[in-house]
N, C-alpha and C positions, 0 to 999 in steps of 0.2 A: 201636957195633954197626952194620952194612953188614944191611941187610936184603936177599936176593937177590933178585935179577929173575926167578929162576925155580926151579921143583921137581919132579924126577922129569920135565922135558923142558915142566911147563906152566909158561904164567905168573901170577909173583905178583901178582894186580890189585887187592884190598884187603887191608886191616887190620881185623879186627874188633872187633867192640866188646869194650872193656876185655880186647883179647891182650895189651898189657905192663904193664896195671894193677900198682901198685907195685913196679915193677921199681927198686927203691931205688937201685942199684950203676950201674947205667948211667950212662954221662954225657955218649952221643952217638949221634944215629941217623942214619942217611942212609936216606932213602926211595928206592927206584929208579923210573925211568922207567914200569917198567910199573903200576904203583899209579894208579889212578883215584880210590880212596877212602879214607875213612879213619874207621872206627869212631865211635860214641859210646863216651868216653871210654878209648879207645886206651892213652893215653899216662897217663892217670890217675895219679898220686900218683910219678912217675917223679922225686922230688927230686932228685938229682944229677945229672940232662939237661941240660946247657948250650948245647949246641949240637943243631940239627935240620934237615936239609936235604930242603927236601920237594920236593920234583920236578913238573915241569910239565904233568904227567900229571895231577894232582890237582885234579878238580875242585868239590870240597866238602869243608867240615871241619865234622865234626860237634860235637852236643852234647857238652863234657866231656872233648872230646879232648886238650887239654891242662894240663886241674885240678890244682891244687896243683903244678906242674912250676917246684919254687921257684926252680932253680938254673938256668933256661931266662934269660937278658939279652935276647936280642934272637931274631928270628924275621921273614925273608923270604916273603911268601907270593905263591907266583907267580901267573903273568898268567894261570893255566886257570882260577884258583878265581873263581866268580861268588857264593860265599853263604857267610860267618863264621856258622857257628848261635850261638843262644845259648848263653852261659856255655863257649865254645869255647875260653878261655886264663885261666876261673875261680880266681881265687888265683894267678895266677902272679907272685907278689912279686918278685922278681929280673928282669924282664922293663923294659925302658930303654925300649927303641924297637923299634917295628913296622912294618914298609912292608908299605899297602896297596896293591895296585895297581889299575890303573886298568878289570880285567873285573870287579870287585868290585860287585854290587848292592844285598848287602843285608848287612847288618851285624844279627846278632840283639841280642835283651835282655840285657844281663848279656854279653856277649861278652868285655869285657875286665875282667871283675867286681873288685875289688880286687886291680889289678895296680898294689900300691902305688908301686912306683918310675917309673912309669912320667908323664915329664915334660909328653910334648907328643904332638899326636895329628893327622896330616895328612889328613882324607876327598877322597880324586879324587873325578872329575867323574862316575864312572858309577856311585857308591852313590845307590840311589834311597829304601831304606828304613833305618831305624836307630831298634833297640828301645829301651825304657827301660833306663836305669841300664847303658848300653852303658858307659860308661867311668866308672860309679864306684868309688870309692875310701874306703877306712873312714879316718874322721875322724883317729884317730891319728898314721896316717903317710900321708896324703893329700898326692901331690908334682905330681897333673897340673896347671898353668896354662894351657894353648893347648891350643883345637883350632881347629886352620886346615881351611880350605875351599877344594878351588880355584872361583878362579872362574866355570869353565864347568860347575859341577853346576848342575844346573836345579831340584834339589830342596832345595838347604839353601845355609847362608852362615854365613859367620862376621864377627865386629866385636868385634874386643880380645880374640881367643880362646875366645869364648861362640860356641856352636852354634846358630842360627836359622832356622828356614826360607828357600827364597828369598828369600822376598820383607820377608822380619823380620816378619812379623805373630805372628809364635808362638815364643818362648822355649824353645829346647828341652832344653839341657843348661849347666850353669855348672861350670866343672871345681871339681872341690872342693879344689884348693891354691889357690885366689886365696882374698885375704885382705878384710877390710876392711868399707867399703862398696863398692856398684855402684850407679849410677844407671839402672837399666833404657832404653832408648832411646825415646821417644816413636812410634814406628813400631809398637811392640809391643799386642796385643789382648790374647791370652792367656798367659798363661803356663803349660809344658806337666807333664804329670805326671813328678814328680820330679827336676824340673829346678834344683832346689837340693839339694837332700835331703843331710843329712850336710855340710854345705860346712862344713866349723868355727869357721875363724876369720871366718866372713859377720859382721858386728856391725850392721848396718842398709842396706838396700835402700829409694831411692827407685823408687815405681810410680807413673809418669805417667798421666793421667788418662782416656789412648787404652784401658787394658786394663780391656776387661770379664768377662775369667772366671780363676779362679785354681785350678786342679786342683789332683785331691789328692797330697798329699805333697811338693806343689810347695816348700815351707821345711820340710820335717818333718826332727829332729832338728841341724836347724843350731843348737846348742848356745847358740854367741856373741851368737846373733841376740837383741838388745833394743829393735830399735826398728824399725817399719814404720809408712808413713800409707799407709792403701787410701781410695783415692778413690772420688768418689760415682759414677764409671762403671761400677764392679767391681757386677756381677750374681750371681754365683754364685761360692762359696770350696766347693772340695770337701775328702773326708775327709782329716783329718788335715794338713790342706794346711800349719798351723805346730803341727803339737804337737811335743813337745820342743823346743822353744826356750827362751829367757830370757825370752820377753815377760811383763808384769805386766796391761798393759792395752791393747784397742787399740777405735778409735771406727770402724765402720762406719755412713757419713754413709749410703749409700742404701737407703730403704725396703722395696725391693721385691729387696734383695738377698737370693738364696738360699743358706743357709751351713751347708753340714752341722753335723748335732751334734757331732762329733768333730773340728770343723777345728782348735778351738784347747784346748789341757791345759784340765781343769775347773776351775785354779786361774786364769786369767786374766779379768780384768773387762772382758765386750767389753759398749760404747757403742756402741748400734744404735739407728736410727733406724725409726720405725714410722708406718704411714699408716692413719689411721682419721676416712673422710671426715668434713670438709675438710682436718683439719691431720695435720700430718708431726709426729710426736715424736720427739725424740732424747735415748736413757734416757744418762747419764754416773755411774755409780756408782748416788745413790744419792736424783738428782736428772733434771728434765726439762725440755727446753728446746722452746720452739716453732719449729720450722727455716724452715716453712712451709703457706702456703695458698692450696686452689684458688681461682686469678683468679675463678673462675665462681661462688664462696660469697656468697649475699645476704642481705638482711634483718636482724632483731638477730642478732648469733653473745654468744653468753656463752663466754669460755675455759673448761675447767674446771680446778679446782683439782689435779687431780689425773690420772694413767696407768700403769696396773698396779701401782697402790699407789705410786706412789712420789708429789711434789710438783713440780706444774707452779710451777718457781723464777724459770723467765728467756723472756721474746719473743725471739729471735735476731734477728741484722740480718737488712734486709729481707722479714721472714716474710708481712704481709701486704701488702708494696707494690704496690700496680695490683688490689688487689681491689676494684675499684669500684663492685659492687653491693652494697654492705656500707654498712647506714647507720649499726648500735652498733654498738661491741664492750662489751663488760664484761669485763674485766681480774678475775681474783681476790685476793684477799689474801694469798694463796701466793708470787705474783709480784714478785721483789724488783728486777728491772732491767728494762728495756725498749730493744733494742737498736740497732742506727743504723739509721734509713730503715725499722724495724718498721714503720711504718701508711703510709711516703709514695706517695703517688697513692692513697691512698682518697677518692676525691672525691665520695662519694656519705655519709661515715662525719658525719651530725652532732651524736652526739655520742659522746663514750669518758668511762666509769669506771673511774678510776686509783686505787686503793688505797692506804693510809696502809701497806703495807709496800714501797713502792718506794721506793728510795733512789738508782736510777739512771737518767734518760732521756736517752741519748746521742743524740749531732748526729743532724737530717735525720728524726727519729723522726714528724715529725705533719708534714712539707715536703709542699705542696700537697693540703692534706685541705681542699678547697673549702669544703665545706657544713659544714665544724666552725665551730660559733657562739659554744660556752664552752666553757672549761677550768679544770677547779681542780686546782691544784700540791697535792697532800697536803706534809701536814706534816714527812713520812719526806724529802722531794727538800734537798737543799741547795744544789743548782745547777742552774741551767737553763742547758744547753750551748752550744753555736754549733749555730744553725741549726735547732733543735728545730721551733720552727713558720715555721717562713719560707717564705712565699707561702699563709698561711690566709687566703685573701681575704674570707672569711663570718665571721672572728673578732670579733666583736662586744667581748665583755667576757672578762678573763683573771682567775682570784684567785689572786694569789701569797702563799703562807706568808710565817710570818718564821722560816721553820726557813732561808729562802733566804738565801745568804749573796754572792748573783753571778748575774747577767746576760749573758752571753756574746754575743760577736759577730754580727750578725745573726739572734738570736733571734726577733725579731718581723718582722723585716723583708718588708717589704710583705702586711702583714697589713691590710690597705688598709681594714676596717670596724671595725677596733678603734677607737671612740671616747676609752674614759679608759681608764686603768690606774693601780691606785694600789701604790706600789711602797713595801713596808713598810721601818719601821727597823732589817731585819736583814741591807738591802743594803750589801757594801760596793762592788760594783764593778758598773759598766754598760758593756759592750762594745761598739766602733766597729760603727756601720750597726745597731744592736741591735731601732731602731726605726725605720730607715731607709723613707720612703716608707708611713707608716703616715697616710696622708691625711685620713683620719675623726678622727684624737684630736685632741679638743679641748681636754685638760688632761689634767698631770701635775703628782703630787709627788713632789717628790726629795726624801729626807731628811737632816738631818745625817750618816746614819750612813754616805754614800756618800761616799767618800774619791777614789777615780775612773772620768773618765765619757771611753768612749774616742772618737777620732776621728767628726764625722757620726753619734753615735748617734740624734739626732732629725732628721736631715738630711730634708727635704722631707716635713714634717709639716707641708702648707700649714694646719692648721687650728686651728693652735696659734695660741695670742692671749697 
């Protein structure tokens, strides 16, 4: 169909809303020159429309104007038009390729709403705005990969076909036919609402540790999705940001992150971290780990056994390193490991109660705890690691179990006031530097049951006789 330029002597200057609504049979329109506008939804349910020539007179296309116009492939919109409204080529499944041109400002929501075929998507330099879910696509037959940017827009950019602001500090669209994983770009802060949403075949997204907020529906129904680490910079997850996914479990390390109720399906087990002065807890099922504590915590601290019912199980590495006004701690019997460099630089701690249910104190766990005087190994430890106490210069006297079956590397090493240490018959191995520079001891026994002793383990114990 030829629409005319004119009627009864006037001219034709718009189309209004829903005039050819389901005009099934058509299968071609040409719009003339004098047409400046063109209805909410005009063209509505025109299935058989393949072709459409809109003319340079046309300087807006409205809501709906071309929905469901299945049999539409392609569509030139000229240099007059400055604004694509929302949902303006809604369903147009048959639709390939679109040239935008370069008077184009604003691109609505939903503009090119599930226009499944549709491969690749080019934004010129003069779109300034672009709504959500402008170019998605239902997960089924989801075929966009690229969206190019040129690079004189001043408002957005592209990098591997993903949509970004200028400057990339904000994630704004992921076409939903890319496949796989993505690495998000370290440039990136936030990631923007619904900027994954539906991607199907997504199976895991690395998020570097620059973004701090994750809108909502930012992963909602990406199907494949099994696996994400949200880093302890991420501040706020809004609604729904991954429900419908595949996730089973995910650990949000930062405390003071705000996460909607609805971000993630009720069936996922999320690992959140919580702060209730001085320490940081971090729940994992159906257990509780200490992450950390304020530098500024002084005097005795007793752990407690427990946090929102659940059992205080593990110290994490480093949790209270450089809390130096801390003279105990008390460890509970809840606590079954104790984790690298947990207590190191408490220089003021002299003394810690370590519990008969610990059975792990990993490297660096008591390094530079000045004013520690004594230590008693519970019965539960079986190995005292590399580097456990190295540099307690106030360690006085140590009692080792005979549950111990090993002395590791620079264990004592420069524990410079340790006079004796009597090291039972359930050692079999003593590790090089173990007791290197331990000045004060005046004796030791080594028992039969030590099979070997490594390199310098007593090296510059001037006080050995």
């Amino acid at each position: 169909m030829e629409i005319p330029s004119s009627y009864n002597g006037y001219p034709v200057t718009s189309i209004g809303a829903y005039a050819f609504q389901n005009c099934v049979s058509l299968t071609s329109v040409t719009i003339p020159d004098s047409v400046t506008s063109i209805g909410r939804g005009a063209f509505s349910g025109c299935s058989a429309m393949a072709s459409v020539t809109i003319s340079d007179s046309v300087t807006y296309i409205d809501e709906f104007t071309f929905e469901y116009c299945d049999s539409l492939t392609s569509v030139t919109i000229p240099d007059s038009v400055t604004e694509i409204a929302s949902l303006a080529f809604y369903v147009c499944s048959g639709l390939t390729s679109v040239t935008i041109p370069d008077s184009v400002t604003s691109i609505g929501s939903g503009a090119f709403y599930a226009c499944s075929s549709l491969t690749s998507v080019t934004i010129p330099d003069s779109v300034t705005s672009i709504g959500i879910e402008a170019f998605y696509q239902s997960p089924e037959v989801a075929s966009l990969t690229s969206i190019e940017v040129s690079s004189a827009n001043a408002q957005y950019s592209s990098d591997d076909g993903v949509l970004f602001n200028k400057d990339k500090t904000t994630l704004v669209a992921f076409p939903s036919g890319k496949s796989s994983h993505y690495t998000i770009p370290d440039s990136v802060t936030s990631i923007g609402y619904w900027a994954f949403f539906n991607c199907k075949d997504l199976k895991s997204v690395t998020i570097p540790d620059t973004v701090t907020s994750i809108a909502g529906n930012a992963f909602g129904e990406c199907h494949s999705l099994t696996s994400v680490t949200i880093p302890d910079s991420v501040t706020s997850i809004g609604e729904n940001a991954f429900a419908g996914t595949q996730l089973t479990e995910v650990t949000i390390p930062n405390p003071n992150c705000v996460i909607d109720e609805n971000a993630f399906d009720s069936s996922v087990t999320i690992n959140a971290a919580f702060y209730s002065a001085p320490l940081t807890y971090l729940v994992e099922g159906n257990s509780v780990t200490i992450t950390d504590c304020e530098t500024s915590a002084s005097g005795a601290l007793e752990i407690p056994s427990s946090y929102n019912g659940y059992p205080v199980t593990s110290i994490g590495a480093y949790a209270f390193q450089n809390c130096v006004s801390l003279t105990s701690v008390t460890i509970p019997d809840s606590v079954t490991s104790i984790g690298r460099g947990a207590f190191s630089g408490c220089s003021a701690m002299a003394s810690v109660t370590i519990p008969d249910s610990v059975t792990l104190i990993d490297e660096f766990a008591f390094e530079y705890c000045d004013s520690l005087t004594s230590v008693t190994i519970p019965d539960s430890v079986t190995s005292i690691v590399s580097y456990t106490f190295w540099n307690c210069s106030s360690l006085t006297s140590v009692t080792i179990s005979d549950s111990v079956t090993s002395i590791g590397e620079r264990a004592f090493q420069r524990c410079e006031s340790l006079t004796s240490v009597t090291i039972p018959n359930s050692i079999i191995s003593i590790g090089g530097d173990a007791f290197e520079s331990c000045s004060s001891l005046t004796s030791v026994t080594i028992p039969n049951s030590v099979t070997s002793i490594g390199s310098l383990a007593f090296s510059r114990c001037t006080s050995l006789t």
